[in-house]
One Martini backbone bead per residue (centre of mass of N, CA, C, O) as a GRO file, in nm:
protein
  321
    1UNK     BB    1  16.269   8.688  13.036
    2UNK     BB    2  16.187   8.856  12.809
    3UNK     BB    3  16.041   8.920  12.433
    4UNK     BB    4  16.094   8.927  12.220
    5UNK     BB    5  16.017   9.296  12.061
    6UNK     BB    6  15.832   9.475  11.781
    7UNK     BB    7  15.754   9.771  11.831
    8UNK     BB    8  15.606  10.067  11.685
    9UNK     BB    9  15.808  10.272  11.774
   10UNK     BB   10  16.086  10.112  11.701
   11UNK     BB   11  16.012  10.109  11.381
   12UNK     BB   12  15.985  10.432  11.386
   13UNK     BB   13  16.267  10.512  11.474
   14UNK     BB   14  16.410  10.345  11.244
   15UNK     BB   15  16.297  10.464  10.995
   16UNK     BB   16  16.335  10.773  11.082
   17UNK     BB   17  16.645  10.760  11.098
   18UNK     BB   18  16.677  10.683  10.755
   19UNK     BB   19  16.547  10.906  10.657
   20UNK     BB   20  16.657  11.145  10.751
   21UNK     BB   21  16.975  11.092  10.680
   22UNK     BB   22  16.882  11.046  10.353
   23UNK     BB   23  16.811  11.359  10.319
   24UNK     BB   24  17.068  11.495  10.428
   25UNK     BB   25  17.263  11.345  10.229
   26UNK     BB   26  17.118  11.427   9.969
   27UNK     BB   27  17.172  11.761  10.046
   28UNK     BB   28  17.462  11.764  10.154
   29UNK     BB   29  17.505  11.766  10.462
   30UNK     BB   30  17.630  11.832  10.754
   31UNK     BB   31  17.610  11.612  10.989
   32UNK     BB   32  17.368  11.409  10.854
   33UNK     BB   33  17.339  11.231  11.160
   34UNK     BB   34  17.179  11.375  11.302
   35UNK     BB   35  16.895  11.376  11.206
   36UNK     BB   36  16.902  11.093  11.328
   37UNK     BB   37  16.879  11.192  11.626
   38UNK     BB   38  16.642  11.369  11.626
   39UNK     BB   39  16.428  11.182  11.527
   40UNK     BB   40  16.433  10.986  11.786
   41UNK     BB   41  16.398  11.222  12.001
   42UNK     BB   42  16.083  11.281  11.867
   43UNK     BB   43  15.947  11.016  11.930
   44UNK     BB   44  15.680  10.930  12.053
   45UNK     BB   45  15.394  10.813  12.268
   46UNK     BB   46  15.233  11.032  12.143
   47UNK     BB   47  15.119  11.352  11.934
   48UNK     BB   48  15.127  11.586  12.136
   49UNK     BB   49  15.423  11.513  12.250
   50UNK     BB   50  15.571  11.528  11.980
   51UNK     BB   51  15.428  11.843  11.969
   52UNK     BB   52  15.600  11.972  12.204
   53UNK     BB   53  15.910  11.820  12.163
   54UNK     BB   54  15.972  11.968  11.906
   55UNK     BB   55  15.930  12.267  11.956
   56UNK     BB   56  16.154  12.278  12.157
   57UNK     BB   57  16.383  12.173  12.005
   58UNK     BB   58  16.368  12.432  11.779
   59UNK     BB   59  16.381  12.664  11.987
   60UNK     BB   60  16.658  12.541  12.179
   61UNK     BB   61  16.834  12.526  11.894
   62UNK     BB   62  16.795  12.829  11.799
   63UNK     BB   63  16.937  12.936  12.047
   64UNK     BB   64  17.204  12.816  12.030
   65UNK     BB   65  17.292  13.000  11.774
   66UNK     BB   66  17.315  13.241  11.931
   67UNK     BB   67  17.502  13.167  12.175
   68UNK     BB   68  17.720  13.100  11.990
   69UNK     BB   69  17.772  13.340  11.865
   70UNK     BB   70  17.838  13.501  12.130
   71UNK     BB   71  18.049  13.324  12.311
   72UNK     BB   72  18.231  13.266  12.056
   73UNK     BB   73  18.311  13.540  11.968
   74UNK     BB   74  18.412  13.648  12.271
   75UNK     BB   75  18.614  13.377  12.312
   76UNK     BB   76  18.593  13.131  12.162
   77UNK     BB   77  18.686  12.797  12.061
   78UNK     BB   78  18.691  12.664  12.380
   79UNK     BB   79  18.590  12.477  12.672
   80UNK     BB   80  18.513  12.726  12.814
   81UNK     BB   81  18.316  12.877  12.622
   82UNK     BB   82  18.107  12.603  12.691
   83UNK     BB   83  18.059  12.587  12.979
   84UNK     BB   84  17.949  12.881  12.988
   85UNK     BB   85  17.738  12.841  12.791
   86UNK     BB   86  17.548  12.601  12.940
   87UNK     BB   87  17.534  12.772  13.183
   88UNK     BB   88  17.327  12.978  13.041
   89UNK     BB   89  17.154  12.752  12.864
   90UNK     BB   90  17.002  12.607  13.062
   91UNK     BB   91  16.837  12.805  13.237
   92UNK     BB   92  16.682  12.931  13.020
   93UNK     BB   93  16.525  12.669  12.969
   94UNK     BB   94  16.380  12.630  13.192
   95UNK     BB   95  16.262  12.875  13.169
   96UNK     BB   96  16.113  12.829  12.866
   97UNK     BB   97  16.012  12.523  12.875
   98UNK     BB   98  16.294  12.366  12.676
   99UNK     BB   99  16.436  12.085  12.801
  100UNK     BB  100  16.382  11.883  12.542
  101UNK     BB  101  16.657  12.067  12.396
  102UNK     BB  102  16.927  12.023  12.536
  103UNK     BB  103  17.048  11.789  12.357
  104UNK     BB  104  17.032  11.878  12.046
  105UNK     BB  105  17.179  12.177  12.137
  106UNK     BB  106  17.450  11.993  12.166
  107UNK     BB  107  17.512  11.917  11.882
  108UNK     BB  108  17.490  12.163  11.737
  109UNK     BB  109  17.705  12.315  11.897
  110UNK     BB  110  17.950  12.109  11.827
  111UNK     BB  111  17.949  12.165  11.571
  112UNK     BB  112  18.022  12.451  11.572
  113UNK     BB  113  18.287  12.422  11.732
  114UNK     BB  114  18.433  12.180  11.514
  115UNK     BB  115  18.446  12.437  11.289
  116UNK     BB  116  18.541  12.702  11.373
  117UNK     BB  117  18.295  12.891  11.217
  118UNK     BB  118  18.101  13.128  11.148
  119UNK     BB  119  17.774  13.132  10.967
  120UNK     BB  120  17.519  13.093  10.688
  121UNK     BB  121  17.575  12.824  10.661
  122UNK     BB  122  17.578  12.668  10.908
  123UNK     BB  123  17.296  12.734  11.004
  124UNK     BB  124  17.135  12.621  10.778
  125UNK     BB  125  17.253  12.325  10.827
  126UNK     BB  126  17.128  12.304  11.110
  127UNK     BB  127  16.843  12.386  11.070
  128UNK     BB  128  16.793  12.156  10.841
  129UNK     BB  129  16.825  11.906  11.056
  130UNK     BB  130  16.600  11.988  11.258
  131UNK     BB  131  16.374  11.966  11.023
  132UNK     BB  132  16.408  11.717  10.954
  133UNK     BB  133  16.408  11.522  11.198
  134UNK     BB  134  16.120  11.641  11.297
  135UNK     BB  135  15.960  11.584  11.039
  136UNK     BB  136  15.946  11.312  11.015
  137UNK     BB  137  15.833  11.208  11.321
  138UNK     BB  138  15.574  11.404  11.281
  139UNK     BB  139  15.479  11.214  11.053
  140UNK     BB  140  15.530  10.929  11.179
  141UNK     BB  141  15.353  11.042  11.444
  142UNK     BB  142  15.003  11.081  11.277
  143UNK     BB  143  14.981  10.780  11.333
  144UNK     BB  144  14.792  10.570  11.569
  145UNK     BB  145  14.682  10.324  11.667
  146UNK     BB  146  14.470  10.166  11.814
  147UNK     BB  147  14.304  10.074  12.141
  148UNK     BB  148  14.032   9.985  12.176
  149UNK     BB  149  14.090   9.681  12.211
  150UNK     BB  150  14.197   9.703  12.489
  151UNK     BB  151  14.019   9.864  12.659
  152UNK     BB  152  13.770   9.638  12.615
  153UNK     BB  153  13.958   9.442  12.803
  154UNK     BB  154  13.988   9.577  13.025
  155UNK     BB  155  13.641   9.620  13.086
  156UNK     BB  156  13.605   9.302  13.110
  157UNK     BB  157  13.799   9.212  13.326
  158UNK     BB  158  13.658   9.407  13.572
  159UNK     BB  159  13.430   9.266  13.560
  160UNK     BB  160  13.473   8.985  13.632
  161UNK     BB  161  13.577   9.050  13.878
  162UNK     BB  162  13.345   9.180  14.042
  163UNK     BB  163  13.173   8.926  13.996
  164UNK     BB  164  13.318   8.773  14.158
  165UNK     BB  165  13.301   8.930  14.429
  166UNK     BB  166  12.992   8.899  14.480
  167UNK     BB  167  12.968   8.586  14.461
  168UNK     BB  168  13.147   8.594  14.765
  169UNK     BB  169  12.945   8.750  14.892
  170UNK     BB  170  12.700   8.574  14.860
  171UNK     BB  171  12.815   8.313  14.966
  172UNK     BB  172  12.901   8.419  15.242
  173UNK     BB  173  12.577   8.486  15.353
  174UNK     BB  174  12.482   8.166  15.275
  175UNK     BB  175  12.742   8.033  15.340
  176UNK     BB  176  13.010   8.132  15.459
  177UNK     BB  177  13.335   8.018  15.437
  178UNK     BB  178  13.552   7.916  15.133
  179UNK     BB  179  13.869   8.028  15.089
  180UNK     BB  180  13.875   8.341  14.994
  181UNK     BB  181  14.160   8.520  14.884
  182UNK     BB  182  14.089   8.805  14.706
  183UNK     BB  183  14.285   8.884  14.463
  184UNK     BB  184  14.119   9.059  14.270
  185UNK     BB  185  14.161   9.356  14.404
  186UNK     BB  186  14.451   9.377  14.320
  187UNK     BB  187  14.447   9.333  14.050
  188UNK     BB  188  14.252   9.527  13.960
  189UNK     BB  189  14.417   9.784  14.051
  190UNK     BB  190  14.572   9.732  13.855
  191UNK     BB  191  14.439   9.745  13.569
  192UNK     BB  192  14.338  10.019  13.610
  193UNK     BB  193  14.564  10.206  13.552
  194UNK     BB  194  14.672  10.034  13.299
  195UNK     BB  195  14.392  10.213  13.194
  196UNK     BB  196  14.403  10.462  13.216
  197UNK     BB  197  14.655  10.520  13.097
  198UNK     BB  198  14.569  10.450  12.780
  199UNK     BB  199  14.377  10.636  12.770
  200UNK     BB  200  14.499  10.892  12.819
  201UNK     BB  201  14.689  10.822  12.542
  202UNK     BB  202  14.420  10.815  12.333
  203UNK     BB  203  14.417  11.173  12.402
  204UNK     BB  204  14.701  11.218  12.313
  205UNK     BB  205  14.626  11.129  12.002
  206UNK     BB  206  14.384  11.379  12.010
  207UNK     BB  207  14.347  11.682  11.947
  208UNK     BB  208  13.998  11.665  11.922
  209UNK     BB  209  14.030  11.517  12.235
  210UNK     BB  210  13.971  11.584  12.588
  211UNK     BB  211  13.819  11.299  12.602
  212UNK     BB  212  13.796  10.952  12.780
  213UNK     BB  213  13.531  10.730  12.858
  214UNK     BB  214  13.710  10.528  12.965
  215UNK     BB  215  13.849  10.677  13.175
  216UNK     BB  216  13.573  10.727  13.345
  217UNK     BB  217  13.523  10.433  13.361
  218UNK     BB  218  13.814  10.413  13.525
  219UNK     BB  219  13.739  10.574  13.773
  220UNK     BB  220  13.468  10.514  13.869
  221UNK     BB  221  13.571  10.197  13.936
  222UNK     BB  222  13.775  10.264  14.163
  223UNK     BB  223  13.566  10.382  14.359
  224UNK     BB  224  13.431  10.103  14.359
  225UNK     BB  225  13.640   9.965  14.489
  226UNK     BB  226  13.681  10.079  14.729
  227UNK     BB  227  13.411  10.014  14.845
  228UNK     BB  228  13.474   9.684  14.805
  229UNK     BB  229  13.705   9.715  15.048
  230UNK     BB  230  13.494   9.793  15.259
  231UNK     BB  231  13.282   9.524  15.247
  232UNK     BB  232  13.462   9.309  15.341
  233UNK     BB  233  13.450   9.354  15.678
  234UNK     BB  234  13.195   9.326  15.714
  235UNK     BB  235  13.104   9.083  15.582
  236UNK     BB  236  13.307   8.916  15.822
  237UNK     BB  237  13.114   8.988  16.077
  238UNK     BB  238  12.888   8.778  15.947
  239UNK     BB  239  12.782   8.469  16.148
  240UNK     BB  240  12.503   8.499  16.162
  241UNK     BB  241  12.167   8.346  16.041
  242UNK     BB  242  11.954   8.536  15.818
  243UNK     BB  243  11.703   8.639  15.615
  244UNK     BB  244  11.820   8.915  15.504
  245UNK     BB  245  12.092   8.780  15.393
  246UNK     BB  246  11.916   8.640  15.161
  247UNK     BB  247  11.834   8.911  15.027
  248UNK     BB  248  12.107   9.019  14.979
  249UNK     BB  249  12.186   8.768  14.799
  250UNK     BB  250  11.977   8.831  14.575
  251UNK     BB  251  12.102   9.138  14.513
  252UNK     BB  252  12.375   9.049  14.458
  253UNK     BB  253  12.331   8.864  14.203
  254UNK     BB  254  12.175   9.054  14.040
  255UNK     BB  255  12.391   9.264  13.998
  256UNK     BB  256  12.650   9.061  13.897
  257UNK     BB  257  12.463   9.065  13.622
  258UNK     BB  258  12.478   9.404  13.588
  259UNK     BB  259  12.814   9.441  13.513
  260UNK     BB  260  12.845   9.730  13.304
  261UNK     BB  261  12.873  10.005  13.043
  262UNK     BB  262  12.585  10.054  13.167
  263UNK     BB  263  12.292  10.241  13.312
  264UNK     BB  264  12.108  10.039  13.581
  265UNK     BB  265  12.130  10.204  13.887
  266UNK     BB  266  11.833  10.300  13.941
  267UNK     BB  267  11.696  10.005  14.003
  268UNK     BB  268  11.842   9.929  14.220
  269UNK     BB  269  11.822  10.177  14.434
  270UNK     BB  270  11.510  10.089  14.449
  271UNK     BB  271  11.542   9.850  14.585
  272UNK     BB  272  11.695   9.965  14.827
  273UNK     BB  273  11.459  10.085  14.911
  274UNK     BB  274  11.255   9.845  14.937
  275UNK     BB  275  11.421   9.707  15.172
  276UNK     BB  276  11.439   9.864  15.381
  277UNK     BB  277  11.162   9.890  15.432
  278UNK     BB  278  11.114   9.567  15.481
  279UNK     BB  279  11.305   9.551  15.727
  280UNK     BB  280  11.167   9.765  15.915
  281UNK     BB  281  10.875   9.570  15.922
  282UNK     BB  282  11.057   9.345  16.050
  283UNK     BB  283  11.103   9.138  16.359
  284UNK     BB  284  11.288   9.217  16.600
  285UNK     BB  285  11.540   9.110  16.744
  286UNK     BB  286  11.602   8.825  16.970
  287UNK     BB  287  11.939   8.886  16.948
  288UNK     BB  288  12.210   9.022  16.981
  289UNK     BB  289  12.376   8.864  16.689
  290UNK     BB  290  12.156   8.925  16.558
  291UNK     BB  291  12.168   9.279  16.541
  292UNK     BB  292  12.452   9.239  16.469
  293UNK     BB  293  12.387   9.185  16.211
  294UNK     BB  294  12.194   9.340  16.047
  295UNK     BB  295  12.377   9.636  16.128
  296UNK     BB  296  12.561   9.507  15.904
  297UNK     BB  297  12.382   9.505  15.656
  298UNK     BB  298  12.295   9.791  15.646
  299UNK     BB  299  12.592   9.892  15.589
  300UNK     BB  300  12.618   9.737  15.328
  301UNK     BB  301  12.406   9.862  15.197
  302UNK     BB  302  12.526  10.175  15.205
  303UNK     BB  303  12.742  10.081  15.019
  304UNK     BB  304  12.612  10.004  14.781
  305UNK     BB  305  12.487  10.270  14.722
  306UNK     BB  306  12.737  10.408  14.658
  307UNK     BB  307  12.794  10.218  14.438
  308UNK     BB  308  12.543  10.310  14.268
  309UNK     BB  309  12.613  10.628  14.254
  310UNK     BB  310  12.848  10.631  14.099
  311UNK     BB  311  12.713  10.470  13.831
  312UNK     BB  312  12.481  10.681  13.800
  313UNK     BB  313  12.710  10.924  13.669
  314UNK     BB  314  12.719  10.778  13.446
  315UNK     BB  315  12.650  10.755  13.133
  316UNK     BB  316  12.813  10.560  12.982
  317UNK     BB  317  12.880  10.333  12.703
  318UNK     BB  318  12.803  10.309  12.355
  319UNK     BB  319  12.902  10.012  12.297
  320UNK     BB  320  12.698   9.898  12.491
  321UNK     BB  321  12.430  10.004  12.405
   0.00000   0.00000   0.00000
């Protein structure tokens, strides 16, 4: 069973609701209780969504007093009628791509249906709610939280597993296999998801905001993971004992204390490259087996290069610097 907790959204939708409805009623507007359906149906989780669905509602709002003018005047008030007028005003809203007003626009039809009488007190009353309602969603939608510190917190469970994960594949270039589970890979690729959402949605609540550093660092990272889930089938391949290898489990232990959200790929990229050198000016290999550590040891290096590549494309973010 979760938790019980009240989030954000549902204070605010609370709230909004107990407002637009005492505005409405404090104006004797009729169906008053309308403005708190508006006000919830309005409130969402980012700023742009919430401008993208108001607009949206008061179009399709706006478009149904016109629909139920038209259908209700040539037809009259019956069953008939509205089932009609649905026909054929569901399909308009879905060209002019503003579905998410029809659910407060069949609100607003029935209130007109339930009174059967067009006027211009009608109409104005029932604008008046639709304004009230997201009025309301929309003033109470211009703050929200920061997420920076979830943010900062995702970027560090990330790094910490990246660092377990070179640790075991350093460990067992040095000593062979200790029973590591590798659990780290799915976990990260979960965390990463779910970091990426967040920064997505704290791009959606800063209208002059087009892009969010930490997105592109858990983009990044994701890159990363795949080439790191490339690296373990390499690496378990690896059963020879030879002198490469601990200079790679040398090059892999400096790497993963060297990981943060700065950008000091291009000195690794240097070692990786006097590495090459190094290896190949050393002693041809003896026996089948050396050659084929070796030549897996290369590949893996490889992959290191890749690792280093994607991370080198980063500018870095600024609070690590």
């Amino acid at each position: 069973m979760k938790k019980f907790r009240i989030g954000y959204r549902t204070a605010k939708t609370a709230l909004g609701t107990g407002i637009a409805i005492s505005i409405a009623q404090l104006l004797n507007l009729d169906f008053y209780a309308s403005a708190g359906i508006i006000a919830i149906l309005c409130i969402q989780n980012t700023v742009k969504k919430s401008w993208k669905v108001a607009t949206a509602r008061f179009l399709a709002c706006s478009l149904s007093l016109l629909f139920g003018l038209i259908f209700f005047g040539l037809l009259g008030y019956n069953p008939v009628s509205i089932a009609l007028l649905l026909l054929f005003f569901i399909p308009v809203t879905v060209m002019l791509k503003i579905t998410e007003g029809i659910a407060t626009s069949s609100v607003i039809l029935l209130h007109v249906y339930s009174v059967e009488a067009f006027s211009l007190g009608l109409v104005i009353n029932e604008l008046s709610l639709i304004s009230i309602g997201i009025g309301v969603a929309l003033i109470l939608n211009i703050y929200m939280p920061s997420v920076d510190k979830e943010l900062k917190s995702y970027q560090l469970k990330i790094e910490e597993n990246f660092h377990l994960v070179f640790t075991e594949i350093a460990h067992f270039l040095r000593h062979g296999d200790r029973g590591w589970d590798g659990k780290e890979i799915p976990e990260t690729s979960k965390i990463l998801k779910e970091a990426k959402s967040l920064a997505f949605r704290d791009v959606e609540n800063h209208f002059k905001r087009e892009e969010n550093h930490h997105y592109f660092y858990f983009k990044m990272r994701e890159k990363q993971l795949d080439v790191m889930e490339r690296m373990l089938p390499i690496v378990a391949t690896i059963e020879h004992d030879v002198e490469q290898a601990h200079i790679v489990a040398d090059f892999i232990e400096d790497l993963e204390h060297a990981i943060h959200a700065g950008n000091t790929a291009y000195l690794f990229l240097q070692r990786l490259r006097d590495m090459h050198k190094e290896f190949q000016e050393m002693p041809l290999p003896k026996s089948r087996e050396e050659f084929e550590t070796r030549a897996a040891l290369r590949h893996l290096l490889k992959e290191f290069e890749q690792y280093l590549i994607l991370k080198s494309d980063f500018i870095g973010l600024e609070s690590s610097e």
